[in-house]
C-alpha positions in Angstrom: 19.5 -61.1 44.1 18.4 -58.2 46.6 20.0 -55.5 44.1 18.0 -57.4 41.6 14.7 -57.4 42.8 15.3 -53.8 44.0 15.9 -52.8 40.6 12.6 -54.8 39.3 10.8 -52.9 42.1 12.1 -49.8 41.0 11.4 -50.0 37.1 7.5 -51.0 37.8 7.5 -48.4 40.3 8.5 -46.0 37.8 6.2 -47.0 35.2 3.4 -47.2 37.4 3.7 -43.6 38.0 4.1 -43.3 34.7 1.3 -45.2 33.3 -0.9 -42.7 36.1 0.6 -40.0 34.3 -0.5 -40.7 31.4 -4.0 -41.7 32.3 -4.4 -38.7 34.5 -3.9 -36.8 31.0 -6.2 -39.0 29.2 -8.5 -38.4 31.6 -7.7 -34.3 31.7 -8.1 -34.7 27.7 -11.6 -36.8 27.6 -12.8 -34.6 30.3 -12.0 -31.4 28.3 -13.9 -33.3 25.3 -17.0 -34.2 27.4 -16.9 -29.8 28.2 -16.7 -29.0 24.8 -19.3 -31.6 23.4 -21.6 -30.7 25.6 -21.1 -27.0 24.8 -21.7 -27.5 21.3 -24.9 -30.0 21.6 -26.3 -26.5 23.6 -25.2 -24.3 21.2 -26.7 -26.4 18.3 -29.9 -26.9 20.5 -29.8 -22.5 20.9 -29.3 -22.5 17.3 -32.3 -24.6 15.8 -34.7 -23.2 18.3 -33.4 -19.6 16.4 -34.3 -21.0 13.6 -37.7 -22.4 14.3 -38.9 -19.3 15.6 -36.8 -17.4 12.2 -39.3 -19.9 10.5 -42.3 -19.0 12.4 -41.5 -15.2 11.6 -41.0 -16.1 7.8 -44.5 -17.6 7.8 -46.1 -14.5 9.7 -44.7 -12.2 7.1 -45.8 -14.0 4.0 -49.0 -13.9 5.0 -48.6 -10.3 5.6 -47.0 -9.4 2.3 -49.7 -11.6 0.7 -52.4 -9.6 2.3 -50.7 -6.2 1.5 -50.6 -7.6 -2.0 -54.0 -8.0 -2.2 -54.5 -5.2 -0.9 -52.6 -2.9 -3.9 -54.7 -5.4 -6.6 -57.8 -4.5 -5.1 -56.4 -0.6 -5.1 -55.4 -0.9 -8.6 -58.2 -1.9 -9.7 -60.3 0.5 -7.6 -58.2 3.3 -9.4 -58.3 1.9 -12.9 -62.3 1.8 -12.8 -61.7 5.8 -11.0 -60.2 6.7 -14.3 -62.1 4.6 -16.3 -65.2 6.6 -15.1 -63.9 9.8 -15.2 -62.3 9.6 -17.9 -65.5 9.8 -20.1 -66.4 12.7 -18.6 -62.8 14.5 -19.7 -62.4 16.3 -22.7 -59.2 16.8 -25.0 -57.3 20.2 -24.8 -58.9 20.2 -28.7 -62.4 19.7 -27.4 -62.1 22.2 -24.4 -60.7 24.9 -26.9 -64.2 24.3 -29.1 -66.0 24.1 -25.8 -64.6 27.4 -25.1 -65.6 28.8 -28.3 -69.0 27.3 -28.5 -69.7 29.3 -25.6 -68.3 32.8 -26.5 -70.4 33.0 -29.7 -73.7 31.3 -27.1 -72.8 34.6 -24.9 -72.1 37.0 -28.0 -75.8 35.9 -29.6 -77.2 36.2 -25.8 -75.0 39.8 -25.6 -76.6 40.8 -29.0 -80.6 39.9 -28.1 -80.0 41.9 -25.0 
C-alpha cells in the first residue's frame, strides 16, 4: 500500500503543478487582455476627442465660408450695378465712329468761320 499511496501522491503532485501551469498562463493571457483593452478604450477616448474638436473646426469654417459667400453676393451685386451705371454712359464702336465724325465737320464749320 506504501508504493500505492506514493504513486497517488505523486499523480496529484503532478497535476497540481500542472493545473498552476496552466492558470499561471491564464492568468499571463487575461493579463495581456486587460493591457490591450485598456489600450484601446485610450486610444478610442484620443480618437473621439479628435473628432470633437475636427467637429468644432468644421463648424468654425462654415461659418466662414458662409460669410465669404456673402461676401462675393454682396460684390456681385456691387459690380453688376457698376456696369449697370456705367454702362449707360458707353457708347457702341458705331456710335463713337459718328461721334467722331460729328465732331470733325463741328471743327471744320468752326475752322471755316475762322
Amino acid at each position: 500500500m506504501d508504493y500505492r499511496e506514493t504513486e497517488v501522491e505523486t499523480t496529484l503532485a503532478k497535476d497540481t503543478k500542472s493545473f498552476e501551469d496552466a492558470l499561471k498562463v491564464l492568468w499571463d493571457k487575461v493579463k495581456s487582455a486587460s493591457e490591450t483593452i485598456a489600450a484601446v478604450k485610450s486610444e478610442k477616448q484620443a480618437v473621439y476627442e479628435r473628432l470633437l474638436s475636427l467637429g468644432n473646426q468644421i463648424e468654425v469654417l462654415r461659418g466662414e465660408l458662409q460669410a465669404k459667400e456673402l461676401e462675393i453676393k454682396r460684390l456681385r451685386a456691387e459690380l453688376a450695378q457698376s456696369t449697370n451705371q456705367s454702362g449707360a454712359f458707353e457708347f457702341s464702336n458705331e456710335e463713337r465712329e459718328i461721334l467722331r465724325l460729328r465732331i470733325r465737320e463741328l471743327i471744320a464749320k468752326i475752322n471755316s468761320h475762322l
